[in-house]
C-alpha positions as CSV (number, residue, x, y, z in Angstrom):
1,X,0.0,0.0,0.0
2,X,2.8,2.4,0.6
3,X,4.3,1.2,-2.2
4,X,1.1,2.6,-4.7
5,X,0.8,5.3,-2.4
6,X,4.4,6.9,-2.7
7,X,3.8,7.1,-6.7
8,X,1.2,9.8,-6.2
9,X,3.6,12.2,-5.9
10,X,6.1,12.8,-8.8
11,X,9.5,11.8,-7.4
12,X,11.2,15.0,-9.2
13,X,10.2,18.7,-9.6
14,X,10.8,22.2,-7.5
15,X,8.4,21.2,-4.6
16,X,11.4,18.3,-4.2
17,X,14.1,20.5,-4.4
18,X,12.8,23.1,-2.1
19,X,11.9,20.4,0.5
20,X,15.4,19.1,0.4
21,X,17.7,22.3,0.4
22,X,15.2,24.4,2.9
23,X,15.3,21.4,5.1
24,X,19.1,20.9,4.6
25,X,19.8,25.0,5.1
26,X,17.6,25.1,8.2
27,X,19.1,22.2,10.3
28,X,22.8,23.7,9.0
29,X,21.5,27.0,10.8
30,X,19.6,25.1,13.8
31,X,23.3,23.3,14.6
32,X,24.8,26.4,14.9
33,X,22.1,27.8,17.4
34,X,22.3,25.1,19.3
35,X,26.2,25.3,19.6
36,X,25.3,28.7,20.2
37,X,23.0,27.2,23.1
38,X,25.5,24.9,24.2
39,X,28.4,27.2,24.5
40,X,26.5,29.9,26.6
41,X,25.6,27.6,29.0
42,X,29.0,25.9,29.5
43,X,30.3,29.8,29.9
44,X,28.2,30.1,32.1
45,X,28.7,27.5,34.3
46,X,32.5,28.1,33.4
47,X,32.4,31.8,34.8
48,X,30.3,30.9,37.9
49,X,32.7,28.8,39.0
50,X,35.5,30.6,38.4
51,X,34.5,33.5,40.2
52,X,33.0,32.0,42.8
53,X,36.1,30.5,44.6
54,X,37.9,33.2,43.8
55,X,38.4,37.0,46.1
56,X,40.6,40.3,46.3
57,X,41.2,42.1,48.7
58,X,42.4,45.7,48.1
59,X,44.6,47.3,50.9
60,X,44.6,51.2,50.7
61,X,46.4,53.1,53.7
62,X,49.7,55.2,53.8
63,X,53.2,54.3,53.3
64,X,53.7,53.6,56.1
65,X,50.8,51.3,57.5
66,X,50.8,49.5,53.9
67,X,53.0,46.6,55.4
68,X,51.8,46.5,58.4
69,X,48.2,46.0,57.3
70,X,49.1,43.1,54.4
71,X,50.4,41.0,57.4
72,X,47.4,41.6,59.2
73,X,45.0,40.7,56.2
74,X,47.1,37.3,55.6
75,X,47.0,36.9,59.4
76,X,43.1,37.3,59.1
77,X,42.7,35.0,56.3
78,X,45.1,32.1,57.5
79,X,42.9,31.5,60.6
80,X,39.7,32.4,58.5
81,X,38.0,28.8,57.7
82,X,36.8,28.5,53.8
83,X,39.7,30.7,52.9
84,X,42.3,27.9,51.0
85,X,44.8,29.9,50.2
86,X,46.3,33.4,49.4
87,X,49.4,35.7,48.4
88,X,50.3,39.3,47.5
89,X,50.0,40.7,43.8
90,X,53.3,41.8,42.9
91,X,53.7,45.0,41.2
92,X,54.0,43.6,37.8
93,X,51.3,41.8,37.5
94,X,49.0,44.8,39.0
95,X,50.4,46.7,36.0
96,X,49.2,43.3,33.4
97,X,46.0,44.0,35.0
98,X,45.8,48.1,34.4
99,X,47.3,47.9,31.1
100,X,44.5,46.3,29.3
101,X,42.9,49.6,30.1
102,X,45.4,52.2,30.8
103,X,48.6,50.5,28.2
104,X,51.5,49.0,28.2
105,X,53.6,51.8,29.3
106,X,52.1,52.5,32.3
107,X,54.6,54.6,35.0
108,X,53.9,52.3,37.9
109,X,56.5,53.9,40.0
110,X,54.5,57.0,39.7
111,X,51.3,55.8,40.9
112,X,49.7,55.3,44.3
113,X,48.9,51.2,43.8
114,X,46.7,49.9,46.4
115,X,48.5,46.5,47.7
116,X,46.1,43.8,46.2
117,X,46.0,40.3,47.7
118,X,44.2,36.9,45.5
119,X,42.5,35.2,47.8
120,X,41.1,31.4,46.7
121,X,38.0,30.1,49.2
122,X,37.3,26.2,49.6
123,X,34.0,24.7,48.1
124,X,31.8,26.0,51.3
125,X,33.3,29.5,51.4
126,X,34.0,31.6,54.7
127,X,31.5,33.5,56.3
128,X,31.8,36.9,54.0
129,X,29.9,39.2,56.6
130,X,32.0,38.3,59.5
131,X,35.4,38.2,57.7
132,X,34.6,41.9,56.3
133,X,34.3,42.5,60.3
134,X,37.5,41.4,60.8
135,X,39.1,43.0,58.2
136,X,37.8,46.4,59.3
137,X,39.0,45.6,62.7
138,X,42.4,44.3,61.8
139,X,43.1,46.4,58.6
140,X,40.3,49.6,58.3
141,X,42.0,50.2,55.0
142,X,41.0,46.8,53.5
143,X,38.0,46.0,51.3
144,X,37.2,42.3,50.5
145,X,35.5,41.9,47.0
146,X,34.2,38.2,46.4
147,X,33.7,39.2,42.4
148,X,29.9,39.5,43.0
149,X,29.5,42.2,40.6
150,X,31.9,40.6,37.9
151,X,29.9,37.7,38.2
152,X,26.2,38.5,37.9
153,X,26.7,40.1,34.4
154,X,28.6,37.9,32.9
155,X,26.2,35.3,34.1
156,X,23.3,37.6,32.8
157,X,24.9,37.7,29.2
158,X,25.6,34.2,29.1
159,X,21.9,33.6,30.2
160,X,20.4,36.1,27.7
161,X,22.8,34.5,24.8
162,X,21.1,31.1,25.7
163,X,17.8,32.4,25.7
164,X,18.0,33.9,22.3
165,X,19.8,30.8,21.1
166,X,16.8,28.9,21.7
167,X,14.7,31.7,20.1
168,X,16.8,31.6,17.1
169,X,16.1,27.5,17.2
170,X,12.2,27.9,17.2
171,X,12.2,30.4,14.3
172,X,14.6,28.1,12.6
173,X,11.3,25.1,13.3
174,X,9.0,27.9,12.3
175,X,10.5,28.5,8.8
176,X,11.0,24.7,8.2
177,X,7.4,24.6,8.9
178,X,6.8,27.5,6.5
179,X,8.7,26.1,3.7
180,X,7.7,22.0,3.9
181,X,3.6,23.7,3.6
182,X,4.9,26.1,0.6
183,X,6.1,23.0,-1.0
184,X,3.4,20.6,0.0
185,X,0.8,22.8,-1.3
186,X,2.7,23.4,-4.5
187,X,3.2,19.8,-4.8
188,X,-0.9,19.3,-4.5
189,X,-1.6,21.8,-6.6
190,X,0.7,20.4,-9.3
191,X,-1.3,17.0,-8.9
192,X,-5.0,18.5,-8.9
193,X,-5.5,16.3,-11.7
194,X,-4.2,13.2,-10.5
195,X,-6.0,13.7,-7.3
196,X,-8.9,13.9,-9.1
197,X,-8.7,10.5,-10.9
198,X,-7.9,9.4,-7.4
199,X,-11.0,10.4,-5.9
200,X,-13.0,8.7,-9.0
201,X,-11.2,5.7,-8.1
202,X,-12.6,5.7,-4.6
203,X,-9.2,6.9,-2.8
204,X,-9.7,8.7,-0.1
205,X,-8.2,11.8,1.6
206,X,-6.3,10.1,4.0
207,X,-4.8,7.8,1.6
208,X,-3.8,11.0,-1.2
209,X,-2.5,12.9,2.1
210,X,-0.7,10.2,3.4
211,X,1.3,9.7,-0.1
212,X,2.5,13.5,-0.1
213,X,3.4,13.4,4.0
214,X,5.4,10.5,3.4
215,X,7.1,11.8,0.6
216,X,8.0,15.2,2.3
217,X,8.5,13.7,5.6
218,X,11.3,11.9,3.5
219,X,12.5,14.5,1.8
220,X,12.7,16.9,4.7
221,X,14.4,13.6,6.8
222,X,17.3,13.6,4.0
223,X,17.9,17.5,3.8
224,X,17.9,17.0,7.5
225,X,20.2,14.4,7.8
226,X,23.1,16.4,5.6
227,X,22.6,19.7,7.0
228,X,22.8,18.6,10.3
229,X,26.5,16.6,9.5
230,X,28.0,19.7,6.8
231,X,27.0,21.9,10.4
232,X,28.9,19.4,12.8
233,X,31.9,19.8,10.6
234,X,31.5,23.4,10.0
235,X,31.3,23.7,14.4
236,X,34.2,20.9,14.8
237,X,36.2,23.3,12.6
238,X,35.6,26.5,14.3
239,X,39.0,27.7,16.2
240,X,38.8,28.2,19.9
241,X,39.2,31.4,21.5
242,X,42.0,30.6,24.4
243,X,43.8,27.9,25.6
244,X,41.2,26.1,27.5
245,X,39.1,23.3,26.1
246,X,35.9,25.0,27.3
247,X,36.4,27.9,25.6
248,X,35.1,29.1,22.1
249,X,32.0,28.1,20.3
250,X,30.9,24.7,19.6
251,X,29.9,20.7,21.4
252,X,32.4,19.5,24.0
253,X,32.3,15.6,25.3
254,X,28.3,14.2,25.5
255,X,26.9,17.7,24.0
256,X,28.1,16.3,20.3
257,X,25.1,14.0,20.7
258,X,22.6,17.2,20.9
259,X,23.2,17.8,17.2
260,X,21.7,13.8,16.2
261,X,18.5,15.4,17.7
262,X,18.0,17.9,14.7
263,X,16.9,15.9,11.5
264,X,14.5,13.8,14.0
265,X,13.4,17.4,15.3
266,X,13.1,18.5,11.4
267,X,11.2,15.7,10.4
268,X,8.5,15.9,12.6
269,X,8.0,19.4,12.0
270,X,7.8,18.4,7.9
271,X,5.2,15.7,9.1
272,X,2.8,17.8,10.7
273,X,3.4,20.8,8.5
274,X,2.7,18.5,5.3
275,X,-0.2,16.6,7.2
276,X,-1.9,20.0,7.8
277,X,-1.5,21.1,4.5
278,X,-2.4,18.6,2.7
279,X,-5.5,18.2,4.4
280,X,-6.6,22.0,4.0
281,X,-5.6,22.0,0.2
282,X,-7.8,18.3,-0.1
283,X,-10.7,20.3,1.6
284,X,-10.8,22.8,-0.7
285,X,-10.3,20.4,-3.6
286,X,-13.7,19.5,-5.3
């Protein structure tokens, strides 16, 4: 039956052609959004945990009190629990930090640097309230800064960048929709006159709809299949922005799986977008 079924539908002409390149540029596209996804996530997570283990603390007093009040802060700190570890910036790398904004030939000798100390906290943290306390009392000119507000947008951005990710996924769906009823409707109205001997013959709807679904069910399935492996090769190929494996755009590990999803995802949005439309387009058909 599927067999006789599959031969209503011509197995050549533009309808063909449209279903298989809109189908194959669409899951290209929807591989990239979701690396898109994936990525902002992972950065996400990436920068969270960065930050989170992670403190300065900025010691600004006078010449002569600037010593004094370093060896209180690491005195603070070593008997703090949740603190792991900690150590003085040197000069040098205080002027790496300022020279991303301020150059390369910054006159550090000339400047008023606040003595800056890293400070790395354990998985459970220390109590940030009552080490602040202590730091005023030890140190007045110290100020402990746990990163909150480097954190929260970064977080934000990578949150937003997910969200629109998966926008950008369900317009992709959308348009695959759009196209598979363009062509499904052409490829009906191309066929009037076969589906009219059909009807004579005593087909019925379902059987005529059934043909063109499962053709461009097919169709869509195949366009699918390639643009979803030309857009793993095109993300497997992008470079990486830094050293670390988590960084840049694209699938790390378990998350190359996600892009298998897409011609499943694809062809069910060509089987109910063909269903529909070849339903309405047999209704109207007398």
């Amino acid at each position: 039956m599927s067999a006789i079924s599959d031969r209503v539908v011509p197995s050549s002409g533009h309808s063909g052609w449209l279903v298989w390149i809109g189908a194959a540029s669409m899951s290209f596209l929807a591989v990239f959004a979701l690396a898109l996804a994936v990525s902002a996530a992972r950065l996400a997570d990436t920068w969270s945990a960065a930050l989170a283990q992670s403190a300065t603390i900025r010691i600004s007093a006078p010449p002569a009190e600037l010593e004094g009040q370093t060896e209180a802060v690491l005195e603070v700190l070593r008997t703090t629990p949740g603190i792991r570890d900690a150590r003085v910036m040197t000069v040098e790398e205080q002027g790496q930090l300022l020279s991303v904004w301020l150059g390369p030939d910054l006159p550090l000798d000339a400047l008023p640097l606040p003595r800056m100390i890293e400070v790395w906290e354990t998985a459970d943290g220390p109590d940030r309230q009552g080490l602040r306390l202590r730091l005023s009392a030890e140190a007045p000119g110290a100020i402990y800064d746990d990163h909150t507000q480097w954190r929260r947008p970064l977080i934000s951005a990578a949150t937003r960048l997910r969200g629109l990710s998966v926008l950008a996924l369900l317009l992709i769906g959308g348009v695959t929709g759009v196209i598979i009823a363009l062509a499904a409707s052409a490829a009906m109205a191309s066929n009037a006159q076969v589906i009219h001997v059909l009807r004579l013959v005593g087909a019925r709807d379902r059987f005529i709809a059934r043909a063109f679904v499962r053709r461009m069910t097919r169709r869509a399935a195949l366009g699918a299949a390639i643009g979803t492996a030309l857009g793993m090769l095109a993300v497997a190929g992008l470079p990486a922005f830094g050293p670390e494996a988590t960084s840049g755009l694209g699938f790390q590990g378990l998350s190359w799986l996600a892009p298998l999803c897409v011609p499943v995802l694809i062809a069910g949005v060509a089987l109910l977008a063909a269903a529909a439309t070849a339903l309405k387009v047999l209704r109207g058909v007398t």
